[in-house]
Structure formats: C-alpha cells, structure tokens
Short mmCIF file of the C-alpha atoms (twelve columns), coordinates in Angstrom:
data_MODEL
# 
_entry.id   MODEL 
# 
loop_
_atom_site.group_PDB 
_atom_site.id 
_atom_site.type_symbol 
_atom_site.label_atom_id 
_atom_site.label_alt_id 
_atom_site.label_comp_id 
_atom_site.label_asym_id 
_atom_site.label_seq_id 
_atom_site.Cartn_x 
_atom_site.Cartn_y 
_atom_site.Cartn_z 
_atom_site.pdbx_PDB_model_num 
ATOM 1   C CA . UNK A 1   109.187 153.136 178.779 1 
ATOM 2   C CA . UNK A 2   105.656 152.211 178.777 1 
ATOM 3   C CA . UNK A 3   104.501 149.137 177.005 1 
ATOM 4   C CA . UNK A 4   101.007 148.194 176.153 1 
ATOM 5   C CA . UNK A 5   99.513  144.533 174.858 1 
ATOM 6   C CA . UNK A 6   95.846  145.186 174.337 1 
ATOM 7   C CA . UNK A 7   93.558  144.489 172.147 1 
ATOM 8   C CA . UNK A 8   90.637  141.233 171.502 1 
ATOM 9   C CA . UNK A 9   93.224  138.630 170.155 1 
ATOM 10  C CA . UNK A 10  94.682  136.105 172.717 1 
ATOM 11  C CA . UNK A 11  98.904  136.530 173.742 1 
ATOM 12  C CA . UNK A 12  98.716  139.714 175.859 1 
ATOM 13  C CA . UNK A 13  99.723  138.053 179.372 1 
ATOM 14  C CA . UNK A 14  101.862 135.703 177.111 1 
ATOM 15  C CA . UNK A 15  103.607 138.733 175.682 1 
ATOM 16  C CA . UNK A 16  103.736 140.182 178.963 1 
ATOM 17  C CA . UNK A 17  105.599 136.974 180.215 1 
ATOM 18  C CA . UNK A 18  108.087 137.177 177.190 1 
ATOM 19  C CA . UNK A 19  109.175 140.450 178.288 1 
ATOM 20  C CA . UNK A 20  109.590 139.475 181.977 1 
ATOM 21  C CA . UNK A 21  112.113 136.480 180.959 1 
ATOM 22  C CA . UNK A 22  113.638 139.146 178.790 1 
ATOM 23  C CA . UNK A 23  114.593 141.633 181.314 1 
ATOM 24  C CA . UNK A 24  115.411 139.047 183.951 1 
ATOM 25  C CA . UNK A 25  117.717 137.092 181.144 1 
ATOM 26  C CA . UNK A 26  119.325 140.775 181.254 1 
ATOM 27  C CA . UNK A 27  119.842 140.863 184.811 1 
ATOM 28  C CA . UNK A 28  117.103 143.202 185.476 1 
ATOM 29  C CA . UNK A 29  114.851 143.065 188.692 1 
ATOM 30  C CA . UNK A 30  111.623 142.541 187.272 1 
ATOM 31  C CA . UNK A 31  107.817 142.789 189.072 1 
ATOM 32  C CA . UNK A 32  104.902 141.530 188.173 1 
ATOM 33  C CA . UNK A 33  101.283 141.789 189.601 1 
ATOM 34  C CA . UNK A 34  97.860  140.031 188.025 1 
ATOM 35  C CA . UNK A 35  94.590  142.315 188.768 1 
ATOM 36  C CA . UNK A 36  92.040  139.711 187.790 1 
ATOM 37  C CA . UNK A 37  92.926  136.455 188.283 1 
ATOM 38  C CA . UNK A 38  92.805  134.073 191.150 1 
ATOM 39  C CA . UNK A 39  95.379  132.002 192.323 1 
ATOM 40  C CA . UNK A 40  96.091  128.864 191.213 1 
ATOM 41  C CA . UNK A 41  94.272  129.403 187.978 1 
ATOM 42  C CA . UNK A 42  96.738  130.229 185.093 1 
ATOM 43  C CA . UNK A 43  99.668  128.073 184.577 1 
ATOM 44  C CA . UNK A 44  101.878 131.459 184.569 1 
ATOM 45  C CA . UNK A 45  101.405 131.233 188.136 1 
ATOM 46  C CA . UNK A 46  103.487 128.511 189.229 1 
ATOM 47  C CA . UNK A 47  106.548 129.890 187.112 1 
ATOM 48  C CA . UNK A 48  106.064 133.439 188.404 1 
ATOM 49  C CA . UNK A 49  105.668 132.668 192.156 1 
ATOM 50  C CA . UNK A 50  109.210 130.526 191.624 1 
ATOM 51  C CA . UNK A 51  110.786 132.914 189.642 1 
ATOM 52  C CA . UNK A 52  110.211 136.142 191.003 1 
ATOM 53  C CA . UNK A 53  109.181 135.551 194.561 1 
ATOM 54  C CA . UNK A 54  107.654 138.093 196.595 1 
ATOM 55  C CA . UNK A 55  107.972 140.245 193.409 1 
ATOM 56  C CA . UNK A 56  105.042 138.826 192.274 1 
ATOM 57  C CA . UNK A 57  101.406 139.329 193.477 1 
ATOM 58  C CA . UNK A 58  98.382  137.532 192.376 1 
ATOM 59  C CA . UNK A 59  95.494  140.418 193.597 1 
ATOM 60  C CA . UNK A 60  92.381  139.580 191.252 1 
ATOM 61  C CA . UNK A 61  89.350  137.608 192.461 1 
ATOM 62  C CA . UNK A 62  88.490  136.037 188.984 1 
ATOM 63  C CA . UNK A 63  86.535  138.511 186.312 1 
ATOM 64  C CA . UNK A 64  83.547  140.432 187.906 1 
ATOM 65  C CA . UNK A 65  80.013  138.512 186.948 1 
ATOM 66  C CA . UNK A 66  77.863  140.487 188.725 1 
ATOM 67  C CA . UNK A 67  77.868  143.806 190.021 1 
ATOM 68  C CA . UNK A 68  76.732  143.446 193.519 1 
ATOM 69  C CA . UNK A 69  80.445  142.346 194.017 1 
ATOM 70  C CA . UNK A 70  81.938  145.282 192.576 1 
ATOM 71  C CA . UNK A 71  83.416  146.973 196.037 1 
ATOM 72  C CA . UNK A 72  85.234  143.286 197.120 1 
ATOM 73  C CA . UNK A 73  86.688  143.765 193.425 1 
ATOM 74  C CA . UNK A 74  87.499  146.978 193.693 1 
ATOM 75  C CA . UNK A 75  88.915  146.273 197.129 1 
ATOM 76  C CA . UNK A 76  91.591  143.482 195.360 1 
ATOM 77  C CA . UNK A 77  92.290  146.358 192.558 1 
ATOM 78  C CA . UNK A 78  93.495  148.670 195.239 1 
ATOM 79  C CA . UNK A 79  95.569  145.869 197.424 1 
ATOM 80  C CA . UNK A 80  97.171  145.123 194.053 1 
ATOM 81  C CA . UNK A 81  97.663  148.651 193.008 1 
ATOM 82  C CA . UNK A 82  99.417  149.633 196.515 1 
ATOM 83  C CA . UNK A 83  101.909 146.412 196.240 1 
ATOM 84  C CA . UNK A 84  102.443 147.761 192.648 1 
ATOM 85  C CA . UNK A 85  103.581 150.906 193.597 1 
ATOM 86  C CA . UNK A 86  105.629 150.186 197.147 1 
ATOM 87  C CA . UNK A 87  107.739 147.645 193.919 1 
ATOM 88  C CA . UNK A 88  108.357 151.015 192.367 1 
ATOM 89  C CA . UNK A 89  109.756 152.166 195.612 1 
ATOM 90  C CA . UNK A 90  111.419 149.102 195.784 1 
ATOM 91  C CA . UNK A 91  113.847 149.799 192.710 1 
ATOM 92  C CA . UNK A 92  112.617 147.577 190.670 1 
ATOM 93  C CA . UNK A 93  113.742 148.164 187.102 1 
ATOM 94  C CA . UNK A 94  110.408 146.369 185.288 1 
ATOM 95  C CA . UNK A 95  106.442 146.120 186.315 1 
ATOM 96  C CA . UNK A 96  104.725 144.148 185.064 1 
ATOM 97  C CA . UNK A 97  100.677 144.724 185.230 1 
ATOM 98  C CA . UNK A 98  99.101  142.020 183.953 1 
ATOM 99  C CA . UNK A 99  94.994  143.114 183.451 1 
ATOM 100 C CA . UNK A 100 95.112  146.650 184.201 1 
ATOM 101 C CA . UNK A 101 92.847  147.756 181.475 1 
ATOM 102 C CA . UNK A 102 90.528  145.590 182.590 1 
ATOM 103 C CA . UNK A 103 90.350  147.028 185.824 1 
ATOM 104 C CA . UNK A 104 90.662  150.450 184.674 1 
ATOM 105 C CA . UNK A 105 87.616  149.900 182.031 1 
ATOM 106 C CA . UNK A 106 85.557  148.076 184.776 1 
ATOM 107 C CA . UNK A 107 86.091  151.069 186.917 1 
ATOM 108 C CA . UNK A 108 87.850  149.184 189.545 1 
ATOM 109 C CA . UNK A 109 90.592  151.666 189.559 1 
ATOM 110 C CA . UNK A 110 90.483  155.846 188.703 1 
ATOM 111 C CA . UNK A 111 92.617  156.907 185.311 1 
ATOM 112 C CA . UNK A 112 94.077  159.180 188.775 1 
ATOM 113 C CA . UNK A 113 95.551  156.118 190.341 1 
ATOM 114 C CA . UNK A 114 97.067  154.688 187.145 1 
ATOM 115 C CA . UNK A 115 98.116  158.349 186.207 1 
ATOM 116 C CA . UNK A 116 99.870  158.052 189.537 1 
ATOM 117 C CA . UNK A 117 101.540 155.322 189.117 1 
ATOM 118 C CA . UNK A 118 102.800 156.312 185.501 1 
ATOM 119 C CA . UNK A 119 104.157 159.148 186.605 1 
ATOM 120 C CA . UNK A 120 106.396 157.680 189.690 1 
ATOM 121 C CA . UNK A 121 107.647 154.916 187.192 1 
ATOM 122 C CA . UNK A 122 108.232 158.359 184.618 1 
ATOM 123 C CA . UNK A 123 110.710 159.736 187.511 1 
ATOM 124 C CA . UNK A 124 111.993 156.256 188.360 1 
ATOM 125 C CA . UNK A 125 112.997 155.289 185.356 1 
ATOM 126 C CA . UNK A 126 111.088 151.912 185.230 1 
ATOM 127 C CA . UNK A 127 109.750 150.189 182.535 1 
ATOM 128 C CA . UNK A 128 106.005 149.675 182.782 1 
ATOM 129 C CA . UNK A 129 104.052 146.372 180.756 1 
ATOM 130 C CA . UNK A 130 99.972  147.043 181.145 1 
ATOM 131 C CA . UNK A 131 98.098  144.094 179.224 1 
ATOM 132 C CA . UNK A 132 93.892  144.508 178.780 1 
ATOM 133 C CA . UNK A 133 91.002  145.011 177.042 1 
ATOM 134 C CA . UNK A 134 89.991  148.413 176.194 1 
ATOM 135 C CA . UNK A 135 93.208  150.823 175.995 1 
ATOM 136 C CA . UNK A 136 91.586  154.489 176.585 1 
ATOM 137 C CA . UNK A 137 93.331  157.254 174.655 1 
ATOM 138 C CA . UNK A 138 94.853  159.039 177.887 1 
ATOM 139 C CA . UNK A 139 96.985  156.060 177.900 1 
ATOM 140 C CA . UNK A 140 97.107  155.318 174.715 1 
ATOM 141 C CA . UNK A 141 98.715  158.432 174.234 1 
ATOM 142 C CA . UNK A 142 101.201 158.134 177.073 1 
ATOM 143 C CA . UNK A 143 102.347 155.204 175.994 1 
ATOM 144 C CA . UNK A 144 105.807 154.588 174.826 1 
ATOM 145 C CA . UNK A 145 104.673 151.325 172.842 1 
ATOM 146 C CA . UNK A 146 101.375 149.849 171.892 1 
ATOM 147 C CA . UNK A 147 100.264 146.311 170.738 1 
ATOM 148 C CA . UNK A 148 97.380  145.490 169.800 1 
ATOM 149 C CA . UNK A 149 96.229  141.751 169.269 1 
ATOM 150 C CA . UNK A 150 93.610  140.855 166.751 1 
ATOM 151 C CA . UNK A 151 92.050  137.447 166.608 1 
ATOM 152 C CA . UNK A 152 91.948  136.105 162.766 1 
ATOM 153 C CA . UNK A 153 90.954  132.983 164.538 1 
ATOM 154 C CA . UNK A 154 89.905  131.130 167.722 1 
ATOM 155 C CA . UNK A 155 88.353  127.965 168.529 1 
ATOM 156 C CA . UNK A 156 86.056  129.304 171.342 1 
ATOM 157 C CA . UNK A 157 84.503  131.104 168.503 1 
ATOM 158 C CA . UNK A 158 83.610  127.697 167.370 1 
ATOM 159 C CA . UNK A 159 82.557  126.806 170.887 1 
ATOM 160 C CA . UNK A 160 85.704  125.035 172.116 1 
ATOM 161 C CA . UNK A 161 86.482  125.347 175.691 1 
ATOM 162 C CA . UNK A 162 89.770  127.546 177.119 1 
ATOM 163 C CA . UNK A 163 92.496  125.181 176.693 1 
ATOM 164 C CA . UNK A 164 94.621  124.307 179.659 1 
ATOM 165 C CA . UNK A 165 98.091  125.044 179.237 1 
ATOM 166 C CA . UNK A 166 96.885  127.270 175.761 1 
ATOM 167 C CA . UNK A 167 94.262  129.112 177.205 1 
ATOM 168 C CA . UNK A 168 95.366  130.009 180.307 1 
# 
C-alpha cells in the first residue's frame, strides 16, 4: 500500500510517526528515512534513532534557502534515496519517507527515481508512507491512500515562533 500525508496543515511527519508505532506495535519491521531535516533538530529524532536503529536515516541538510546549494541538496536526496531503497532489499515490511514531496517538488529527486522506488516496494509487498508539500498527480494517482492536511488555524500565522516539542 501506498500512503500519502500531504497537504499545508501541520501533522504529516506526526502522522507518519503514528503509523510507524503502529506497524512496529504489530511486529512489523518498519524503516524510516527524513529527506530534509538535519540531525538533531526534530524531537522525532531521538525516539527514531532508539527505536529503529540503523533503520532509520536522517539524509536532509535543513530546507534549501538558496539555490546556489542546490547540488549539496540534491547530493543528501540521493544518499537518502539509495539507503531507502537497499531497506527495501532489506525486507523491511514498512518505509517510511518522511519529506519526499518536498524533495520531489524542489527537484532534488526525478518522478523516475521515486517511480523506481514505488515500483520495487509494488513487487515487495511493502507498505510505503511519503509525507510533503505538493503531491503531483502521477502520485497522487498511484497512491493507495491520500491525506491531505488543511490548516483552519496556526499561531505562526499570527507570528508565533515553531514551538519546540509542537512544532517540531
């Protein structure tokens, strides 16, 4: 199956992280890779690197500000994109891909890579969970299961700060 959290409302990595305790509270062997962020950033991080171990792979380098640093970026997408799909070799029986569409819409990654990896986790039998910004219809309409999250209301829209342990 192929799951999708997009959308402009706040809870896609948080949904993402719902469905890895899920699987693992199943028994399930469960991988998960960020594309975006750095290390030591998100407080996901410290649970993930306990829980899962080397099945989990912090790649990004923080969002992309400028484009003069798009090939390091693009670099970190492809690292994080060939541990991705050596997990699919790995039996694994969930990835997780937290910030693909991000990637993907920055053009970080080709809709051929991601169609490449769909289709091994297609004959694998392993359940896919892509979070972003910016679902494109290819995927869209490959997709087994789409959420999208809509803010009704934020306080950065007020001008509040990202909230540690809320925000990220």
């Amino acid at each position: 199956m192929i799951v999708v959290y997009t959308g402009d409302g706040k809870g896609k990595t948080s949904a993402a992280m719902g469905q890895i305790m899920r699987a693992m509270g199943h028994g399930m062997r469960v991988a998960c890779a960020q594309f975006l962020k750095r290390g030591g950033v998100a407080g996901e991080q410290v649970v993930l690197a306990r829980m899962l171990g080397e099945d989990y792979h912090v790649g990004g380098l923080g969002f992309m500000r400028d484009q003069r640093d798009f090939q390091r970026h693009r670099d970190a997408a492809r690292v994080t994109l060939k541990w991705a799909a050596d997990r699919l070799a790995e039996q694994v029986q969930v990835l997780v891909l937290d910030e693909l569409l991000y990637t993907l819409g920055a053009g970080l990654i080709e809709q051929e890579e991601v169609q490449s990896l769909l289709d091994a986790a297609r004959s694998r039998n392993v359940h896919l969970v892509l979070t972003g910004r910016g679902l494109p219809g290819w995927l869209r309409d490959q997709a087994d299961l789409v959420t999208e999250l809509v803010v009704q209301k934020h306080p950065y829209n007020q001008g509040q700060a990202a909230l540690r342990g809320i925000d990220f």
